[in-house]
N, C-alpha and C positions, 0 to 999 in steps of 0.2 A: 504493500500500500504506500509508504515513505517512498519507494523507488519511483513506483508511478507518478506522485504527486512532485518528486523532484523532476520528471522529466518534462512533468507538464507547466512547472514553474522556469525552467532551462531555455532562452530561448535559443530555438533550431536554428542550426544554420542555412537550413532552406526558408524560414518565416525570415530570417535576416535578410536572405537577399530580396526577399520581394520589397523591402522597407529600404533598401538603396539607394532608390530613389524617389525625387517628391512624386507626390500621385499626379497624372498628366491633366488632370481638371485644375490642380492650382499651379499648374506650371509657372504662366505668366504670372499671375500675381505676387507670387514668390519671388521672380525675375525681378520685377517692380519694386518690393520692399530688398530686394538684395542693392538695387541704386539708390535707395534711401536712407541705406545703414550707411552709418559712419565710418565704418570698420573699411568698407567695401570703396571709400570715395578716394583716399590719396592714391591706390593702385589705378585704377581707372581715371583720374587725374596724370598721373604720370603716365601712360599709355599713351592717352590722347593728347600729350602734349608734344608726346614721341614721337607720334603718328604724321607731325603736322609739322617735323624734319621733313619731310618727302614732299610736303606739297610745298614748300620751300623750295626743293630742288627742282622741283616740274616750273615754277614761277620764277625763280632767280636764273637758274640753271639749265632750262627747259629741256629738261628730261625729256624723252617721250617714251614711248609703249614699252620696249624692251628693258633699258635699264630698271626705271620702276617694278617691271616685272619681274627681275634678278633680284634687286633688291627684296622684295616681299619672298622668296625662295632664299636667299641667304637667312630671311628672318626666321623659315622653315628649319635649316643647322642647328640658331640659334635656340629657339625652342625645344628641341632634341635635346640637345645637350643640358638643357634646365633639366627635363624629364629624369635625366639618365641620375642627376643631383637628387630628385627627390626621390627618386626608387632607394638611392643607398641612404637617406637618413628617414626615408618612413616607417614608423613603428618600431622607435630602435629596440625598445627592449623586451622585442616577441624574437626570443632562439631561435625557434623554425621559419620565421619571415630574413632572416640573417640566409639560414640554406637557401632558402626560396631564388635571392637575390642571386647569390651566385652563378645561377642559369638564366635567369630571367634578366638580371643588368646584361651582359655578354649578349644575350639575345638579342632583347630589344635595337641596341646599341647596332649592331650589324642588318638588322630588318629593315628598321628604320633609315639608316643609311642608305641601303640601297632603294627603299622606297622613295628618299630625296634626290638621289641620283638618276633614277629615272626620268621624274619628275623635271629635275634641272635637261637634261635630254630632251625631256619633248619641248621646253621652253625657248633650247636655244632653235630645235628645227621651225615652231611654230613663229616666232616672233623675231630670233636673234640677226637672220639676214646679215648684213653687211659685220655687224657689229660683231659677231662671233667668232669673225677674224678666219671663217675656214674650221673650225673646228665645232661638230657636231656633238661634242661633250664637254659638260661646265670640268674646267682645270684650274690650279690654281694661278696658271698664266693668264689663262683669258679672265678671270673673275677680279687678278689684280689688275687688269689692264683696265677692267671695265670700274671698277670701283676708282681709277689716277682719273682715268677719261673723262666720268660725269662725276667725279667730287661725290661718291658713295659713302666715304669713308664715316664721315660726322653722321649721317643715317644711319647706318649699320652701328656705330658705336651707341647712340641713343637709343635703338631698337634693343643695344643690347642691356644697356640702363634700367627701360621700360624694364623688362622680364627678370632681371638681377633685382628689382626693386620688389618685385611681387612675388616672387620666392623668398627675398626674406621680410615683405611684410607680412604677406598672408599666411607662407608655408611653413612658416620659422615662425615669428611673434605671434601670430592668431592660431595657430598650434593645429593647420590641417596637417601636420603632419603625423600625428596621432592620430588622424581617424582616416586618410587615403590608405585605401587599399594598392598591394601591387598589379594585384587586376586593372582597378580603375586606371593607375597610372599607365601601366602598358599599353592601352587602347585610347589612351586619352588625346594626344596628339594629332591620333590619326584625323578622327573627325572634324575635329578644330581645321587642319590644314586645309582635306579634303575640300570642306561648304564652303572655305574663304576662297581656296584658287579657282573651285566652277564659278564662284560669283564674280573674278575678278577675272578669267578669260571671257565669260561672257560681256562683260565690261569692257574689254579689251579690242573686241571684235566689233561694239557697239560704237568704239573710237572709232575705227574704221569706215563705219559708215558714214558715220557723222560729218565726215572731212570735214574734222577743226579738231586737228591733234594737240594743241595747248587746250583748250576748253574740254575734250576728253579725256585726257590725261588729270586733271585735277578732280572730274565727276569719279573717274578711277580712285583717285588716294581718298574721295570725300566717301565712296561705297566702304575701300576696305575699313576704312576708322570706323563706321556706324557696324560692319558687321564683326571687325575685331573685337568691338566692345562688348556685346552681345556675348562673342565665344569665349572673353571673359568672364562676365558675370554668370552664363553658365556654369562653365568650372567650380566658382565661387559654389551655387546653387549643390553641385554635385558633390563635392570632396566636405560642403558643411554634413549634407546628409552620408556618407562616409561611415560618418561615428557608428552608423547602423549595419555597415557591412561585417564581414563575421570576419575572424584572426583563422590566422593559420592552427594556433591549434584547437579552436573552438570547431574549427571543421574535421580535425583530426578526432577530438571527442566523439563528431556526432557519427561518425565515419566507425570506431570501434564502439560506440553503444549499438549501432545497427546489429556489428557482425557477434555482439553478444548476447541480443536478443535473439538471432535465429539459433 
């Protein structure tokens, strides 16, 4: 009777996962009060102030389609490499998420790479033209030639500001670090990049039409900031609810009470 009554008081690690995230009826609203907390305004402050290095360079600089579009793929690197940071200091002091990592950082780190890499490939075929220099894959010659050429550098460093800021405002001092799972972070990237780069080739191709490549190029940097933001405050939304995901060994628990009860 104690046994039953402990299990039913225990929560499962399958009732955990369903509580991962918010329920999709208060999605937005949630989204809404996450830009209204306090906690949530200096990171997305710095973002957007980061963001608006690029529309700099398209109006001082006049960027057009291709470097912008490097740019927002170098900021692709840069966010990986945030990720690979908070895989090794999430949940430090769960032992079995310490083994977890040891596969899973190495992993990630090499998937993910070659998922930018392609990425950066179809960039230079679709967009890079002249500017690619001849070469059909992002190097670190043509990425520095392109970065001396249109003055990427001050971008690229503030983009990487932005993200150095919000790893240790959010991830470090507001303490998601204790409640992201290594699941959520392994997949987490993906999507983020994924919604922003369709939004931003379609964007891209809508310069195109436009012919008025200054005026397109800026409706570009003005799309990514409104929906970077957004892929922010998500995050926010996801790694708060976190705290509900299950530990490694709570799944290990639930994994040998199964095979003790058959």
């Amino acid at each position: 009777m104690d046994g039953a009554c402990e299990r039913e008081d225990r929560p499962s690690a399958q009732g955990q996962r369903r509580d991962d995230r918010p329920p999709t009826g208060n999605w937005f609203r949630t989204l809404i009060e996450s830009v209204r907390s306090e906690s949530t305004r200096p990171s997305l402050f710095v973002l957007a102030v980061a963001n608006l290095v690029p529309l700099a360079g398209v109006l001082v600089f006049r960027w057009d389609v291709f470097p912008t579009m490097m740019l927002f793929w170098l900021e692709n690197v840069v966010i990986g490499a945030f990720n690979v940071l908070k895989m090794l200091v999430t949940r430090p002091a769960e032992p079995l998420s310490w083994a977890m990592k040891l596969f899973m950082v190495p992993f990630f780190a090499f998937h993910y790479g070659m998922f930018c890499f392609g990425h950066g490939v179809f960039l230079m075929v679709l967009f890079g033209g002249a500017h690619a220099g001849g070469l059909a894959t992002p190097s670190v010659r043509s990425l520095s030639e392109l970065m001396v050429g249109h003055g990427l550098g001050i971008a690229v460093v503030a983009l990487v500001a932005s993200h150095g800021f919000s790893f240790a405002w959010n991830f470090l001092k507001k303490g998601e670090y204790r409640r992201a799972s290594l699941k959520q972070l392994m997949t987490q990237p993906y999507g983020r990049v994924v919604v922003l780069h369709i939004v931003l080739i379609a964007s891209a191709f809508l310069v195109f039409a436009l012919h008025s490549p200054q005026v397109g190029v800026v409706l570009l940097v003005v799309v990514k900031i409104i929906v970077d933001a957004v892929a922010h405050l998500r995050e926010r939304v996801r790694l708060a609810a976190g705290a509900n995901s299950p530990s490694p060994e709570l799944l290990m628990r639930s994994a040998l009470d199964r095979l003790t009860r058959r």
